[in-house]
C-alpha positions in Angstrom: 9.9 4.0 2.8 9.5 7.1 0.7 6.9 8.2 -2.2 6.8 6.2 -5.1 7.6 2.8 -3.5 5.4 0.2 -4.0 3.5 -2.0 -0.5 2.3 -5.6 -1.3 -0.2 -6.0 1.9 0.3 -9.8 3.4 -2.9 -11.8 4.6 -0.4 -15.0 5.6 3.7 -15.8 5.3 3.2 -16.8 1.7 0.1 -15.1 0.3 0.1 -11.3 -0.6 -3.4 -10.3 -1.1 -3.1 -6.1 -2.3 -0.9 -3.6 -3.7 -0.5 -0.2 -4.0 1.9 3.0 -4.1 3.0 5.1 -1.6 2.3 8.5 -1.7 3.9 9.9 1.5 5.2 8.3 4.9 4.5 9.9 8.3 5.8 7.9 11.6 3.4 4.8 11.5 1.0 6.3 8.9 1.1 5.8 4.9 -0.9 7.6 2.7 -1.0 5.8 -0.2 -2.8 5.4 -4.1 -4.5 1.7 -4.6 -6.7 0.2 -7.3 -9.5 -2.0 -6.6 -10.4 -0.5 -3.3 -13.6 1.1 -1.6 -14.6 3.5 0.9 -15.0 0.3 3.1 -11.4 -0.8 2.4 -11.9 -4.1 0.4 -9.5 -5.3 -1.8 -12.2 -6.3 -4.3 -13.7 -2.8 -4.9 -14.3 -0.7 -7.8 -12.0 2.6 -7.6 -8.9 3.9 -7.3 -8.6 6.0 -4.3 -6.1 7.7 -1.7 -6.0 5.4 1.2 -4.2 6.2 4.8 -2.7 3.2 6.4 -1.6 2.2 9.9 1.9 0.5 9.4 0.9 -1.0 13.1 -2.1 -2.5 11.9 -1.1 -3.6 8.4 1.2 -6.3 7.3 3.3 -4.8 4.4 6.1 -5.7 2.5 7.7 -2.3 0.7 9.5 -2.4 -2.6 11.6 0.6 -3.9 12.4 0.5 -7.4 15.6 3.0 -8.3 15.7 4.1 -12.0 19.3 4.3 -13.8 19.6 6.8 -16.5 
């Protein structure tokens, strides 16, 4: 995982329920951009805020998209 990669966050084996961007990656924590959030957390919120996730408590899938110039 590095900055600029993208998390879908899983609720069950086939339903993804959350994205965002990571910002930075620090042992088990993320910091990370997302849209539709809260101060709460919810996925249905009304901001877009800096988050800090717990890879331990979160089920993510992480996407790194490499540019060719």
């Amino acid at each position: 995982m590095k900055p600029g990669d993208l998390f879908l966050l899983q609720r069950s084996k086939y339903d993804w329920i959350h994205t965002g961007i990571i910002v930075s990656c620090k042992g088990a924590v993320l910091e990370t951009i997302e849209g539709n959030t809260n101060y709460q957390g919810s996925r249905n919120g009304i901001a877009v805020m800096k988050r800090t996730r717990n890879l331990q408590k979160s089920r993510l899938d992480v996407f790194s998209l490499d540019t060719f110039i």
